[in-house]
C-alpha positions, 0 to 999 in steps of 0.5 A, spaced: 500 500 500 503 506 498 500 513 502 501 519 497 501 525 500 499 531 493 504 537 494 499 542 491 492 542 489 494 541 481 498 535 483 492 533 487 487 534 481 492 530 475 492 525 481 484 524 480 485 525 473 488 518 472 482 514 478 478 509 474 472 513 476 471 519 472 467 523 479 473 523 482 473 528 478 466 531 481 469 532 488 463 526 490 467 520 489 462 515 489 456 519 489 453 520 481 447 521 484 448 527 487 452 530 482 445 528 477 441 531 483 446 538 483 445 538 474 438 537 473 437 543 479 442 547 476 439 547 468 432 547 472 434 554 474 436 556 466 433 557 460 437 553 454 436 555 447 439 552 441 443 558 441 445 559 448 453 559 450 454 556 457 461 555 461 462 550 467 469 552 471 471 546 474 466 542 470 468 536 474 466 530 469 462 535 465 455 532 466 454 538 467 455 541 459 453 533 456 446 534 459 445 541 456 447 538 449 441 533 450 436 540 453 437 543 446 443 547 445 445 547 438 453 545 437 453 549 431 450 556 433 452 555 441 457 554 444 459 548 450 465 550 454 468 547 460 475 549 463 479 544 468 486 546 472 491 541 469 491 538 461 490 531 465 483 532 466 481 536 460 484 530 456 480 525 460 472 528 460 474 528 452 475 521 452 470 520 457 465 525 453 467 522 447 467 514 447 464 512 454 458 517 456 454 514 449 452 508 453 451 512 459 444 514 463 444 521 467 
């Protein structure tokens, strides 16, 4: 067993980047479904056009941006932006967004 100590929080956030379980990613290890519940209040409270632009800091796992695209806003007139600290994490919710949520249910 190996006990790690991260000196600083990027160091921390590049760590989660690399877990097997994307929420990690979320700061709710564990719990997708409080992630779900914070994402449907979030885009209950918003109005989504096809040409609305919406920007997640610390979009975690970017359920946040993917269940936005599934409410109607429209890739080619709007605009989805999510911003992570490190290059870890935006290289992994890409490849996350891209190959595996398609079989995913939020």
């Amino acid at each position: 067993m190996t006990i790690y100590k991260p000196k600083s929080y990027i160091e921390a956030y590049r760590l989660k980047a690399k877990s097997k379980d994307i929420n990690e990613l979320t700061g709710r290890s564990g719990r997708t479904d409080l992630t779900k519940f914070i994402v449907n209040q979030i885009l209950s409270k918003i109005k989504l056009n096809p040409d609305t632009v919406l920007v997640d800091i610390g979009c975690g796992d970017g359920m946040l941006l993917q269940k936005a695209n599934q409410r109607g806003i429209d890739a080619n007139i709007g605009k989805l932006e999510g911003i992570l600290p490190t290059e870890e994490e935006v290289t992994r919710v890409k490849e996350y967004l891209l190959n595996e949520v398609k079989t995913i249910e939020y």
